[in-house]
C-alpha positions as CSV (number, residue, x, y, z in Angstrom):
1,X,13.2,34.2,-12.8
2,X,9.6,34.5,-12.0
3,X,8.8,34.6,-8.3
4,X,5.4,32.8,-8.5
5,X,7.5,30.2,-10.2
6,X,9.8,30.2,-7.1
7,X,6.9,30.3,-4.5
8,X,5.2,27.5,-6.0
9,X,7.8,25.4,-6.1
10,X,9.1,26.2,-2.3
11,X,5.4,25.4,-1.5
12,X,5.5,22.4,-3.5
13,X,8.7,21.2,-1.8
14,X,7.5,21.6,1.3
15,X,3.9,19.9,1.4
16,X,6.1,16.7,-0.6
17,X,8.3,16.6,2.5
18,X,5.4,16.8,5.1
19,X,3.7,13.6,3.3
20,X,6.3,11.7,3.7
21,X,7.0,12.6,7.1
22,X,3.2,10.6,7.2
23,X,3.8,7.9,5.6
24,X,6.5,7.0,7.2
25,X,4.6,7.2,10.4
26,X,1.6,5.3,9.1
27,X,4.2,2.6,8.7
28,X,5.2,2.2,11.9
29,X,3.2,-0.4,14.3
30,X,1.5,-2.0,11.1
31,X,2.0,-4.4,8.3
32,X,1.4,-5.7,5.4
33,X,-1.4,-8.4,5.6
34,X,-2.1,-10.1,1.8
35,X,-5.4,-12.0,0.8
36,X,-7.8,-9.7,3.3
37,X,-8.4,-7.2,0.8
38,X,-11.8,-6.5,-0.4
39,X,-12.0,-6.0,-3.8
40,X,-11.4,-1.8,-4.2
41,X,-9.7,-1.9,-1.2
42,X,-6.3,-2.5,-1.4
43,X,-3.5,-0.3,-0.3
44,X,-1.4,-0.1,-3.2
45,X,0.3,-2.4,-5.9
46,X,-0.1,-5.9,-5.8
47,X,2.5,-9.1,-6.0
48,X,1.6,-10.0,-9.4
49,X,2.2,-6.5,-10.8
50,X,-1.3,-6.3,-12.2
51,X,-1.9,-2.9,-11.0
52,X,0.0,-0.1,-9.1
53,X,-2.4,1.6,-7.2
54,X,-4.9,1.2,-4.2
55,X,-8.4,0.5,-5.1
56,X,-7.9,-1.3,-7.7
57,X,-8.2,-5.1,-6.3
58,X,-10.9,-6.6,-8.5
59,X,-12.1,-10.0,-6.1
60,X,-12.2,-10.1,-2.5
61,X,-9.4,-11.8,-0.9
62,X,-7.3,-12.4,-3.6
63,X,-3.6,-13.8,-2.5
64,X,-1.8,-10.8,-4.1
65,X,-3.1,-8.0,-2.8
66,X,-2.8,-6.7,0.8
67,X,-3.6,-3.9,3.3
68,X,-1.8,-2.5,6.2
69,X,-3.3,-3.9,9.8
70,X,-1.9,-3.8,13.1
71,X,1.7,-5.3,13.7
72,X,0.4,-9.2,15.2
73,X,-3.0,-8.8,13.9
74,X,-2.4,-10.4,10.6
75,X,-2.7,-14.2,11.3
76,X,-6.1,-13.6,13.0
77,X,-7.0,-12.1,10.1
78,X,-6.3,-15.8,7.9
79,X,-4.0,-13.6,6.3
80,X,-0.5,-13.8,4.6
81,X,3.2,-13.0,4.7
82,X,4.5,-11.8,1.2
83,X,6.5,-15.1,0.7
84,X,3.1,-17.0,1.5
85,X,1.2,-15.2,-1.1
86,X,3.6,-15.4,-3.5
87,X,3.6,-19.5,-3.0
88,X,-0.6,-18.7,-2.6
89,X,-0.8,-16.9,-6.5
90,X,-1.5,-18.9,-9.1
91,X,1.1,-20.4,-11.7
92,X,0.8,-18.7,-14.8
């Protein structure tokens, strides 16, 4: 077998477990807030399963799309819980 191959994929292994070692800890002490997002802004997918990455929200503050804040800080940011947005997003 070829040993670059073997490196590579050692290295590979590694850096993967380090990340989520971090994102893991960026999820402690914060949440997810919904409707503060500026459009581009977003963390990652939204409620209504439009997109699946961050950046991608299109309007400001729309009811599906969230950011992580501060565990508490949420509600003084006017925004949401999941289960409000979801009752937030328009009917289709």
């Amino acid at each position: 077998m070829n040993h670059r191959l073997i490196a590579s994929s050692a290295l590979a292994s590694v850096l993967a477990l380090g990340l989520v070692g971090q994102a893991a800890a960026q999820d402690k002490g914060k949440e997810k807030c919904f409707g503060i997002a500026k459009a581009g802004q977003n963390d990652c997918a939204n409620l209504s399963k439009s997109h699946s990455c961050a950046g991608q929200a299109k309007v400001d503050n729309a009811p599906d799309e969230w950011k992580y804040v501060a565990k508490g800080t949420c509600k003084d940011m006017k925004g949401m819980t999941a289960e409000e947005a979801m009752k937030a997003m328009p009917k289709s």
